[in-house]
Backbone bond lengths (Angstrom), bond angles and torsions (degrees), N, CA, C in turn:
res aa  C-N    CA-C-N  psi(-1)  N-CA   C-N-CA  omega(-1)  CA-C   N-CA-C  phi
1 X - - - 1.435 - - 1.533 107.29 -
2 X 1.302 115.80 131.18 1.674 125.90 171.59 1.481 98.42 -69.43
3 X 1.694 87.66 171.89 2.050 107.07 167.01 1.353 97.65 -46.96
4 X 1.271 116.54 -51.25 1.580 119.14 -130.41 1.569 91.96 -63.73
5 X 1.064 90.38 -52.59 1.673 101.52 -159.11 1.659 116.85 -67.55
6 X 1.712 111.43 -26.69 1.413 117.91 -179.91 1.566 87.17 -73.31
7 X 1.372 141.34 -42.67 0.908 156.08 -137.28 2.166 94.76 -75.86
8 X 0.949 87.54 -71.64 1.794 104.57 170.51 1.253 104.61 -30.82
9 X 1.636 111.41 -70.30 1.586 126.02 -176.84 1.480 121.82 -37.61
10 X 1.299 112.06 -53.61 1.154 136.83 179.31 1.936 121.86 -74.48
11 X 1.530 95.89 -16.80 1.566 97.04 175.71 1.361 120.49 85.72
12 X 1.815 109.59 -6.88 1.716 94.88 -178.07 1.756 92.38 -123.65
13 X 1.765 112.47 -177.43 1.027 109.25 -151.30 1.629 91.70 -95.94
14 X 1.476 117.51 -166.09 1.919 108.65 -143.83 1.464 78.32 -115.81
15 X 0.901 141.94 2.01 1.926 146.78 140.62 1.756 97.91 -32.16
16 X 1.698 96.13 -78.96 1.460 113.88 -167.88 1.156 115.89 -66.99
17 X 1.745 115.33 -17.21 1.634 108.50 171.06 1.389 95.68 -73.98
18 X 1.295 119.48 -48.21 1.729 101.42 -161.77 1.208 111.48 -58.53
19 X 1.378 94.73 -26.61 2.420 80.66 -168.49 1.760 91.88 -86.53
20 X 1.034 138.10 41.71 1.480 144.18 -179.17 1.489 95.51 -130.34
21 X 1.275 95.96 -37.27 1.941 90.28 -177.11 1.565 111.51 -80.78
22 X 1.500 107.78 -43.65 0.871 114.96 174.01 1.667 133.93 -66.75
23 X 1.120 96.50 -14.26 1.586 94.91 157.18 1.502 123.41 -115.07
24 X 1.259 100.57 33.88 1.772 116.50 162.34 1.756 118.56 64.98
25 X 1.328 98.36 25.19 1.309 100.65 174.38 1.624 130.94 -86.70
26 X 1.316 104.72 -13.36 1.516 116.85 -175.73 1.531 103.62 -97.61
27 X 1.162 101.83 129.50 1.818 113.99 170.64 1.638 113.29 -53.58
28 X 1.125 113.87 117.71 1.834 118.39 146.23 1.365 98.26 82.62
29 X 2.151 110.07 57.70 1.224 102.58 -162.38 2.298 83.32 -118.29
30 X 1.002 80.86 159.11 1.531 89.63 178.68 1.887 111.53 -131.59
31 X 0.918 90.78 150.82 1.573 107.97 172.86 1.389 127.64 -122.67
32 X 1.830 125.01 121.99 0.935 125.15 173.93 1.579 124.22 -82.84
33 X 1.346 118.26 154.73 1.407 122.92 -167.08 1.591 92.06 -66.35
34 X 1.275 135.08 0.23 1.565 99.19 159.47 1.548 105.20 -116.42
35 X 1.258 130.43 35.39 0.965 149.06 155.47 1.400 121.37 68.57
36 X 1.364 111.42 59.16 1.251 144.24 -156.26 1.887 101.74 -123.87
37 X 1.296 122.56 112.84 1.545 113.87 177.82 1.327 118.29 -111.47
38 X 1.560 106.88 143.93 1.260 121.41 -151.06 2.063 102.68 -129.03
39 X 0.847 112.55 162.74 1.778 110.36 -173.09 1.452 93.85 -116.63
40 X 1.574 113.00 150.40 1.176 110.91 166.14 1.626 107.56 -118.33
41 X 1.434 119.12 123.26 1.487 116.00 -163.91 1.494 116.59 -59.37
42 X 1.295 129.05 140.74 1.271 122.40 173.45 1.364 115.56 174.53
43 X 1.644 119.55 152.40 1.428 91.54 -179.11 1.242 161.10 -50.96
44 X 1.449 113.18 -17.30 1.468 113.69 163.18 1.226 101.63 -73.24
45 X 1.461 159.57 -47.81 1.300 145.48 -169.95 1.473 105.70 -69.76
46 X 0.945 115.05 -29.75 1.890 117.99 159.49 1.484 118.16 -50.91
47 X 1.222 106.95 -56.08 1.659 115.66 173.09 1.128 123.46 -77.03
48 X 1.428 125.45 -16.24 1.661 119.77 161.70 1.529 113.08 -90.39
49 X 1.532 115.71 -20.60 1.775 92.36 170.95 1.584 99.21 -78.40
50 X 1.180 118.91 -22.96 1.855 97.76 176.81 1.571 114.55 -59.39
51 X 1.428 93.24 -44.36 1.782 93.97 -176.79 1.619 113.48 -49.53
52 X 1.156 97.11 -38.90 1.851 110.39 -170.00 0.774 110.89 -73.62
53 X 1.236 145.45 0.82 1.582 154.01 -166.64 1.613 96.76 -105.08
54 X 1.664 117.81 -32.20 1.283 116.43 172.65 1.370 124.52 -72.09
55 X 1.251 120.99 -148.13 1.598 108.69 -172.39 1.895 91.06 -137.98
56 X 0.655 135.92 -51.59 1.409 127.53 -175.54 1.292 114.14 -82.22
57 X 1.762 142.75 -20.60 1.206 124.10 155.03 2.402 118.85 -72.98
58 X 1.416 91.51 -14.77 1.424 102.16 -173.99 1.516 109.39 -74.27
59 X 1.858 106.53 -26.51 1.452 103.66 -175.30 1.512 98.55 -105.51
60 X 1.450 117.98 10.31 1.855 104.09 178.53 1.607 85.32 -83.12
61 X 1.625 128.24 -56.23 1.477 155.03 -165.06 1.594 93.89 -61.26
62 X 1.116 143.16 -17.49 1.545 139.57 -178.75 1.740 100.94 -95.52
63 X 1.305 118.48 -51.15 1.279 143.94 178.33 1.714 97.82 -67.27
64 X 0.774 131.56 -24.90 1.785 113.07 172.82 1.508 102.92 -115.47
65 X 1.200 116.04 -15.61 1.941 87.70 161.75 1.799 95.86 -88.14
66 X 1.472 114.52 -35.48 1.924 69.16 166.48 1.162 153.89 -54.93
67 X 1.272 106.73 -26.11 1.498 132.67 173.71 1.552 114.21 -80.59
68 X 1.125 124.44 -3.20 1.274 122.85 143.95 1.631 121.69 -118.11
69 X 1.459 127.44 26.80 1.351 129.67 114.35 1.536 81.43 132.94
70 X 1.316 138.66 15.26 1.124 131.57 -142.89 1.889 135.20 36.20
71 X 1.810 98.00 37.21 1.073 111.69 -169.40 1.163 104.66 75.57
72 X 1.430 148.33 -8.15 1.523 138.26 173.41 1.430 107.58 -52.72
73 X 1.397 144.50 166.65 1.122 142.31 148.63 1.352 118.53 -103.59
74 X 1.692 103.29 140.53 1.597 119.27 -162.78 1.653 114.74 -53.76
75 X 1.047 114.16 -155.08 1.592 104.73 178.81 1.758 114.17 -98.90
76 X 1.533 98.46 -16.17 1.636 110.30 -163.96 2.212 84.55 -93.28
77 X 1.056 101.86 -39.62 2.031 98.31 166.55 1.488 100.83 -39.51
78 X 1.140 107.95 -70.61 1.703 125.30 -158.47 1.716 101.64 -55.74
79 X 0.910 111.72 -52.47 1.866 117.67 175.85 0.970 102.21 -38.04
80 X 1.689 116.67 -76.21 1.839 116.23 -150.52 1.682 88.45 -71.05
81 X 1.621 137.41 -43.82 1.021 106.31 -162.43 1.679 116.57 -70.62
82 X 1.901 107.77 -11.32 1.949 87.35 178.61 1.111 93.33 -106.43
83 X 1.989 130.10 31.78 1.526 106.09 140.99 1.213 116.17 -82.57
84 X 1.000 112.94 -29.65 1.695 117.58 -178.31 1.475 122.08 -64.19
85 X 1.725 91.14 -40.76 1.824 92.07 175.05 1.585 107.00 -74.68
86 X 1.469 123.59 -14.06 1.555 119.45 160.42 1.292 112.74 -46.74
87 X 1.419 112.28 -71.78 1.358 147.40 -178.46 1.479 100.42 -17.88
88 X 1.548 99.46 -87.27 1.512 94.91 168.35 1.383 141.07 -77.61
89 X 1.169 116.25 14.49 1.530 115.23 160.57 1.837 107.67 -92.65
90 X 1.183 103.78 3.82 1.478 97.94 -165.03 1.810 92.02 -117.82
91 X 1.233 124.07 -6.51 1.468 132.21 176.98 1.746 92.32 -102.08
92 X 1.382 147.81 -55.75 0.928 159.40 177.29 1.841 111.01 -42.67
93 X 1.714 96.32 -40.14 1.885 92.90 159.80 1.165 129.40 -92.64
94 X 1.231 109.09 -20.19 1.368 117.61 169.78 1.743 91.64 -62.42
95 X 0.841 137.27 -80.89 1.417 126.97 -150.60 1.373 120.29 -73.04
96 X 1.449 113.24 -16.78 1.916 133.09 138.79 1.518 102.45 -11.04
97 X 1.866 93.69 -73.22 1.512 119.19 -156.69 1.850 114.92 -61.58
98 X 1.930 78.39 -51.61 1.900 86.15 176.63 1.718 112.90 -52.67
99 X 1.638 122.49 -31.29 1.211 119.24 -169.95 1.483 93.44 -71.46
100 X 1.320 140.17 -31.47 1.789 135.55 -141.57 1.626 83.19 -92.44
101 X 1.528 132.76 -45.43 1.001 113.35 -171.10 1.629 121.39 -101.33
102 X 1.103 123.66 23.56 1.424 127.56 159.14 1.482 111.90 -124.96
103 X 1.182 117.79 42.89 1.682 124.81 -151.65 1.971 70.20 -96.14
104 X 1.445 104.13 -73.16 1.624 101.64 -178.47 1.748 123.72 -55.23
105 X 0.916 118.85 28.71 1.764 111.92 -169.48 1.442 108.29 -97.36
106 X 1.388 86.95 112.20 1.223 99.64 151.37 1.951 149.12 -110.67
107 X 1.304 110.04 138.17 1.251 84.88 179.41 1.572 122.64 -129.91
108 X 1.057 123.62 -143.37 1.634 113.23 -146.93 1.925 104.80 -93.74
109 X 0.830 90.62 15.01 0.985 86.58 -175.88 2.159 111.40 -117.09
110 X 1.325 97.45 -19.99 1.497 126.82 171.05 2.000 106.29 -36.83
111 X 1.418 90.02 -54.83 1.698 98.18 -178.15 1.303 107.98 -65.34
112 X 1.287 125.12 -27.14 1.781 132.17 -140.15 1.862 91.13 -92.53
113 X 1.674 123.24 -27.47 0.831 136.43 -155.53 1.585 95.57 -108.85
114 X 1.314 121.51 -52.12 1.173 136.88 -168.57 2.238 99.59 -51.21
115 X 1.506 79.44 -40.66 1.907 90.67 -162.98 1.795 96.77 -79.70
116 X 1.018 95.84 -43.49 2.149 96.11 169.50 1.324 106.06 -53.41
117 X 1.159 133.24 -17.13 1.787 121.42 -165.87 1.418 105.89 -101.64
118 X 1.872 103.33 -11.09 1.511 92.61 176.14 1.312 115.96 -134.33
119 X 1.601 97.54 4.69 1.829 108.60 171.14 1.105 107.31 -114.64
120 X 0.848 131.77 67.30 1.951 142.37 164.42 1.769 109.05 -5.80
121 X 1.480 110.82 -64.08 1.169 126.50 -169.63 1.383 101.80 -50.05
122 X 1.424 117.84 -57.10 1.520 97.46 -166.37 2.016 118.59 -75.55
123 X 1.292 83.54 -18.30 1.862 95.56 -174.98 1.701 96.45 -62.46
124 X 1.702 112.27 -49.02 1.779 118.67 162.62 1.002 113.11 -30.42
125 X 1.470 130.52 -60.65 1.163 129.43 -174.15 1.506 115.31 -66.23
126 X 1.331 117.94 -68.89 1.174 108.71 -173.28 1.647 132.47 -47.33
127 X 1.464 96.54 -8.57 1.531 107.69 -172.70 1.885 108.32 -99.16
128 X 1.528 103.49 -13.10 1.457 101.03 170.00 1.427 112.90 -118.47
129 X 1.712 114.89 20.64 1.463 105.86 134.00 1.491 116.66 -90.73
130 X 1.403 113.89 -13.56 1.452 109.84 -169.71 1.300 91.43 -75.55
131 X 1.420 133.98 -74.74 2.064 114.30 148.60 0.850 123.77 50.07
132 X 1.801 110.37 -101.84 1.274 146.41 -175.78 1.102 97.94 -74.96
133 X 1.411 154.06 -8.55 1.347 147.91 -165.45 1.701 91.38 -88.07
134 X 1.557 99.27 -47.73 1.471 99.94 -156.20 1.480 124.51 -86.36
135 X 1.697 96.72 -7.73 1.063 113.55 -155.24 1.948 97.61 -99.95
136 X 1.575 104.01 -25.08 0.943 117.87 177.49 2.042 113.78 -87.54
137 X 1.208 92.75 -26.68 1.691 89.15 164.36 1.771 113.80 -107.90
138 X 1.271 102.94 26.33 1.895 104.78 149.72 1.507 108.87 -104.43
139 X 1.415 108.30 -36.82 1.370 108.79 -174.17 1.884 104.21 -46.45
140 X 1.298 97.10 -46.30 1.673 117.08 -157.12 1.612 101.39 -74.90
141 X 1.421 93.40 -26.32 2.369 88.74 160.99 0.944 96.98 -74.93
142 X 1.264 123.37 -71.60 1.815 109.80 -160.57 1.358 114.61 -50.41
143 X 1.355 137.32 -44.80 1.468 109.16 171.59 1.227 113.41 -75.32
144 X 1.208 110.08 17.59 2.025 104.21 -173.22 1.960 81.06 -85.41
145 X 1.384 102.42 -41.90 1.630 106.66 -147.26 1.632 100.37 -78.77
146 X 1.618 117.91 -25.14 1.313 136.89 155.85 1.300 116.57 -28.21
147 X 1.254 77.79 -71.95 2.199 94.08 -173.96 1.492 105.26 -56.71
148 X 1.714 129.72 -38.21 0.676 118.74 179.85 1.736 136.43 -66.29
149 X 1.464 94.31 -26.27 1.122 103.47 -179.09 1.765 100.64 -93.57
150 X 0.907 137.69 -40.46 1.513 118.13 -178.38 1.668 106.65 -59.31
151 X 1.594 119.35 -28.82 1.556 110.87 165.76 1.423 113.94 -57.57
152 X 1.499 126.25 -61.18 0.923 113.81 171.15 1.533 132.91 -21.93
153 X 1.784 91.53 -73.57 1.619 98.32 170.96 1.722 136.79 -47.01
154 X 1.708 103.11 -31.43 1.184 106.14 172.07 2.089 108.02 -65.93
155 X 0.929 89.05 -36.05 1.178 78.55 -162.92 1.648 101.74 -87.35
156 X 1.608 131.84 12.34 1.012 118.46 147.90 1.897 118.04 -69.04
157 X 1.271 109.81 -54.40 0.923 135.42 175.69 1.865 109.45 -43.52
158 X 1.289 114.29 -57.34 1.152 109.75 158.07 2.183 133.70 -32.17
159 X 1.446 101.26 -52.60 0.687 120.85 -153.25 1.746 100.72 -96.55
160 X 1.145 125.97 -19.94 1.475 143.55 151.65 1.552 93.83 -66.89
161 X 0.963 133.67 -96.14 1.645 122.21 -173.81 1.485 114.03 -15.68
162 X 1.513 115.59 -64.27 1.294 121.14 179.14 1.131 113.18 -33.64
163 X 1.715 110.57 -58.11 1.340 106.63 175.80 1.637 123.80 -71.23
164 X 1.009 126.13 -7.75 1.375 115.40 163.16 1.022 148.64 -73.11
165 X 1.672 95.93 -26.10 1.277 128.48 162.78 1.296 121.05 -54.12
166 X 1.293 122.21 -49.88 1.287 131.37 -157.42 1.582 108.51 -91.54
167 X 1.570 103.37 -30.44 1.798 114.90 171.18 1.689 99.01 -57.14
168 X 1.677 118.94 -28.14 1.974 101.66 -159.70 1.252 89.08 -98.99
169 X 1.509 132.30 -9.56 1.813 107.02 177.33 1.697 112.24 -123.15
């Protein structure tokens, strides 16, 4: 159900429904992302336009969205939120600014990359010591993982003897 129409139901004009919706007094009310509110039918929204049609639940329900501002926000709301929207418009240039002046930065490593993209040979090289780098620290697990396992094993082997020993005397 639209304003318009809760609006009809209810007897007041779709001005006064919105600032009713908008300060969260009506049951099973929804809001669209362009901020447009919409009702979703059901029985409690059934049972409050009946109520509202009366005169003493319509003026308790008129009387508490005034008292919460008709959803307006107070003056101390409005502060912190345009300190904050300061806040970040004033962090948002700062970091404007930081981009304008490191837009050119370079660093030492810029050339090292720059000279690989157009000297092949040395980028070759460096990539078949990296190679041998890697090829030479797998070698160096596997006998790491070698050693480990012939310790192991010795000392299975050890320890089976022991026991054999001790079963013949």
């Amino acid at each position: 159900m639209k304003i318009g129409e809760l609006a009809q139901k209810i007897h007041v004009s779709r001005g006064h429904a919105w600032r009713l919706a908008r300060a969260s007094v009506i049951p099973s009310m929804k809001k669209t992302k362009g901020g447009h509110y919409y009702f979703i039918e059901c029985p409690a929204l059934s049972r409050w336009i009946n109520f509202m049609i009366g005169g003493a639940f319509r003026r308790n329900v008129i009387e508490r969205a005034y008292q919460r501002g008709y959803g307006k926000k107070t003056p101390a709301q409005k502060k912190e939120e345009d300190k904050l929207l300061r806040l970040f418009r004033m962090n948002r240039k700062k970091a404007a600014e930081f981009r304008r002046e490191h837009k050119d930065y370079v660093n030492q490593y810029d050339d090292l990359f720059w000279d690989f993209f157009y000297f092949t040979d040395d980028l070759i090289r460096v990539l078949e010591e990296i190679v041998d780098w890697r090829e030479t620290k797998v070698r160096a697990e596997m006998l790491e993982a070698s050693r480990e396992r012939l310790t192991i094993l010795r000392d299975l082997i050890d320890k089976w003897l022991n026991q054999q020993q001790s079963g013949r005397t």
